[in-house]
C-alpha positions as CSV (number, residue, x, y, z in Angstrom):
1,X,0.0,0.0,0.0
2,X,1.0,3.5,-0.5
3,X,1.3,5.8,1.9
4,X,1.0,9.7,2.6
5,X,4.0,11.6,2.6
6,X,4.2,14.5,5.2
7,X,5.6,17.5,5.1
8,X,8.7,18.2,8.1
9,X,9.1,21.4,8.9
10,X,12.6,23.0,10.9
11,X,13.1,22.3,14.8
12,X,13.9,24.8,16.9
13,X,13.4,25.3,21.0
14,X,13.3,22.7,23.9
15,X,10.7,20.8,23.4
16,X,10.6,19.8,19.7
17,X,12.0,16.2,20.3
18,X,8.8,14.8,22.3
19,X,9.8,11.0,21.5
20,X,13.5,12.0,22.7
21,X,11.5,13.7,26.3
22,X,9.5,10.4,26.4
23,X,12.8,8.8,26.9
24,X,13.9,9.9,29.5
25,X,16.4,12.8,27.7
26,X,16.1,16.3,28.7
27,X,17.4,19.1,26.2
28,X,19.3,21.4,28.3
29,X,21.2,24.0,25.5
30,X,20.9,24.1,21.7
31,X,22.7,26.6,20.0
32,X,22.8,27.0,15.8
33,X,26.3,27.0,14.6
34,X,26.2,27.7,10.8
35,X,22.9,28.5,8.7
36,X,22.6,29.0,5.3
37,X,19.7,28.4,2.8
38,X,19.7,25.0,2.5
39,X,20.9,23.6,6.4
40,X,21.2,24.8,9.9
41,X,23.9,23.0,11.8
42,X,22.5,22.7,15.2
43,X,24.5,21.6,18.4
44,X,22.4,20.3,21.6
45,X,23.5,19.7,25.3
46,X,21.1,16.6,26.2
47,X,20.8,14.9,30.0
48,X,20.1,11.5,29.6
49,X,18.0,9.2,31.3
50,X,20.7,7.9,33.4
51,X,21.9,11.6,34.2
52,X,25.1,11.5,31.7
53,X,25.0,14.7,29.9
54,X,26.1,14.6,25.9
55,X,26.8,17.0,23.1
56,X,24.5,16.4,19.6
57,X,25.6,17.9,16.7
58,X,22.9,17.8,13.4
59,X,22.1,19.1,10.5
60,X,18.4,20.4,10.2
61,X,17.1,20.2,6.4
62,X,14.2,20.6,4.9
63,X,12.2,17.9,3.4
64,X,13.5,16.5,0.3
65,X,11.9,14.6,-2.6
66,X,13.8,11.8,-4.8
67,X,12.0,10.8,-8.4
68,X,12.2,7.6,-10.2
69,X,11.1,8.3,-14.0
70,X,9.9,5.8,-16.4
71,X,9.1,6.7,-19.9
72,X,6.5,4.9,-21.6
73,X,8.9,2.1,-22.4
74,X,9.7,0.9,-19.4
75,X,13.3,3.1,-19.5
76,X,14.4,4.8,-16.0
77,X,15.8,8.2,-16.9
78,X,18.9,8.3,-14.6
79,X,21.6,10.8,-14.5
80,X,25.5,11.1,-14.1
81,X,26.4,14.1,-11.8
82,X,29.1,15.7,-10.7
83,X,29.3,16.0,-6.7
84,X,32.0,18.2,-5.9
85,X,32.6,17.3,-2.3
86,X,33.4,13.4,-3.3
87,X,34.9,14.7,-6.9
88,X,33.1,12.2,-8.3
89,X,30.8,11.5,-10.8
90,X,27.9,10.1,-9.5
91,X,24.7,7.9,-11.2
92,X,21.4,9.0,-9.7
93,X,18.1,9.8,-10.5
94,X,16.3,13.4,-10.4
95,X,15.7,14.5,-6.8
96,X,15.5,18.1,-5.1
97,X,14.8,19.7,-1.6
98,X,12.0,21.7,-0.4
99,X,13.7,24.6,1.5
100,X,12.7,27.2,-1.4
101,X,9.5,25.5,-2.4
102,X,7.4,27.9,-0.3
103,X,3.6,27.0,-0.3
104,X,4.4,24.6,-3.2
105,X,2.9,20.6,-2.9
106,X,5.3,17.9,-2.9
107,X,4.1,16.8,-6.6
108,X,4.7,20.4,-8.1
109,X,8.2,20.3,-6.6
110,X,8.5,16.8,-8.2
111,X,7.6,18.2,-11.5
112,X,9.6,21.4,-11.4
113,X,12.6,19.1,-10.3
114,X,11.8,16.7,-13.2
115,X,11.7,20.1,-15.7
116,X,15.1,21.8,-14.4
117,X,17.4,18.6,-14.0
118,X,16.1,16.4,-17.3
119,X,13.9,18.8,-19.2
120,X,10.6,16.4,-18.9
121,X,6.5,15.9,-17.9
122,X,5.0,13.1,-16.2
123,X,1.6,12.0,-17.0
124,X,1.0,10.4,-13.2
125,X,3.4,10.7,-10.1
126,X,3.1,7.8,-7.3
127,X,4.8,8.6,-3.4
128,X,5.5,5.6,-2.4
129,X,7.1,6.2,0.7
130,X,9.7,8.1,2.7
131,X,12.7,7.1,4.4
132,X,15.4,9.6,6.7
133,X,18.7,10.2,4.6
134,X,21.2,10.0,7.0
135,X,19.3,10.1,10.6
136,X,22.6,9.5,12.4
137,X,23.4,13.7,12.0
138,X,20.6,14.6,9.9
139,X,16.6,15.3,9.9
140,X,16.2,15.4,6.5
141,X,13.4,13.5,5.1
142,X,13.2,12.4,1.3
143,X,10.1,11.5,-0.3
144,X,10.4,8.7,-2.9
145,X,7.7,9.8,-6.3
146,X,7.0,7.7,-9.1
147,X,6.6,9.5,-12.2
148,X,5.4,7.5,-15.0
149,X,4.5,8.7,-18.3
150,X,7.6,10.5,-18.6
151,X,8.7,12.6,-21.8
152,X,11.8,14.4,-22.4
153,X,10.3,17.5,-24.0
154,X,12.3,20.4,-23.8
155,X,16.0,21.3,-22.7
156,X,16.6,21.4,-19.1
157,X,16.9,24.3,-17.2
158,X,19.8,23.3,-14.5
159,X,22.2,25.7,-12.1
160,X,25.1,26.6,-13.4
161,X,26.6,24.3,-10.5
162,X,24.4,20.9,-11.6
163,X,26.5,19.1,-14.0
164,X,24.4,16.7,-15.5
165,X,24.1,14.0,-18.4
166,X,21.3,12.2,-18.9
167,X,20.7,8.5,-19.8
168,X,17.7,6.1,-20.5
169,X,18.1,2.7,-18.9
170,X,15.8,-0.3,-18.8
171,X,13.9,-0.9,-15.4
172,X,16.1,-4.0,-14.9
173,X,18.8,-2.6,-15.4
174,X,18.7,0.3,-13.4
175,X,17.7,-2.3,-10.6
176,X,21.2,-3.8,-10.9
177,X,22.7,-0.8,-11.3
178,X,21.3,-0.6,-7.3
179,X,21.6,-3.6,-6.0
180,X,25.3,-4.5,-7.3
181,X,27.2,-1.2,-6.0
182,X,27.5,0.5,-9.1
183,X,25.1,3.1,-8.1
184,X,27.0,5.0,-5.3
185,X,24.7,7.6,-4.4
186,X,22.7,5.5,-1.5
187,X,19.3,7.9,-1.7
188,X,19.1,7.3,-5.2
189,X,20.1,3.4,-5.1
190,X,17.3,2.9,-1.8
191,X,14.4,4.8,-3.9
192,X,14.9,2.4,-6.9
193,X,14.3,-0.8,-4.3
194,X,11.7,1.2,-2.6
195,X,10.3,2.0,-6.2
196,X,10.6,-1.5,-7.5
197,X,7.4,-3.3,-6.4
198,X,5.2,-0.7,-7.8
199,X,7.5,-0.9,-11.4
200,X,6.6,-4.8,-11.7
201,X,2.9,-4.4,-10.8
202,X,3.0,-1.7,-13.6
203,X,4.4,-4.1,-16.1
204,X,7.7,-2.4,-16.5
205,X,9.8,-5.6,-15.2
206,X,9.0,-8.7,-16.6
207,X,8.5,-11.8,-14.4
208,X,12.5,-12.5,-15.1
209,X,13.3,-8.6,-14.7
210,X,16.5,-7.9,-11.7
């Protein structure tokens, strides 16, 4: 079954953890070290249960949204992008946050991420789910879409920082791209599992598919 995705919105103040208070732990300081437009870095002084006090350093995102595309043949638009911090080039598929989205739905951010990174429409888009990027020293939250129907229509409108080329792979294929390591980017690789029931009941893997 599908479910809803929901919208998180920034933490601040003492009492925004009430699972963590339920616990036992008591947030004593929190203090925001860096900000910028896309993250806040956040450092907490937490008592614990047992009366140990710790130090949490996070970052605080918005929510994010991650898009698996299928065109009307069954072919997964994917990318190879260049992440600067790694120096890498990276396969992924199309994905965006939601700190300058403003009133915007989730969907309308889907389809302006899936005009400005590959230039394309979706007939439908399907959230299937949502799973916490890194929830270790992160909040954000990414919200896996499929977007069927998908035409590459027009030229993409990227930043000049995104660089970007596109390619079309089949559905099983891009499933081993996942599953065997080749995909390194571990958001993109998880919402092509996540994403991979709802391709075969579609009829874009075949009963022998990855």
């Amino acid at each position: 079954a599908h479910v809803r995705c929901a919208v998180r919105t920034r933490c601040s103040g003492v009492n925004d953890k009430p699972n963590g208070a339920a616990a036992g732990w008591r947030l004593l300081e929190s203090h925001v070290r860096f900000r910028n437009d896309l993250s806040v870095l956040r450092d907490d002084r937490v008592q614990l249960k047992g009366g140990d006090v710790t130090d949490y350093a996070y970052i605080e995102r918005a929510d994010a949204v991650i898009i698996v595309p299928v065109t009307a043949n069954g072919e997964i638009v994917m990318l190879k992008q260049y992440r600067y911090p790694v120096d890498e080039w990276c396969l992924e598929v199309p994905g965006g946050g939601m700190h300058d989205s403003h009133d915007a739905s989730q969907e309308e951010v889907v389809r302006k991420e899936l005009r400005e990174e590959i230039g394309a429409t979706a007939e439908s888009l399907t959230c299937i789910t949502f799973f916490y990027t890194a929830n270790a020293f992160s909040n954000e939250k990414c919200n896996v879409f499929v977007a069927e129907g998908v035409q590459l229509s027009k030229a993409p409108d990227r930043e000049e920082s995104e660089a970007i080329k596109t390619q079309l792979v089949p559905a099983a294929k891009a499933m081993q791209l996942a599953r065997s390591g080749e995909m390194k980017t571990g958001p993109c690789a998880l919402a092509l599992l996540l994403a991979e029931p709802l391709l075969r009941e579609r009829g874009y893997l075949s009963a022998r598919g990855i």
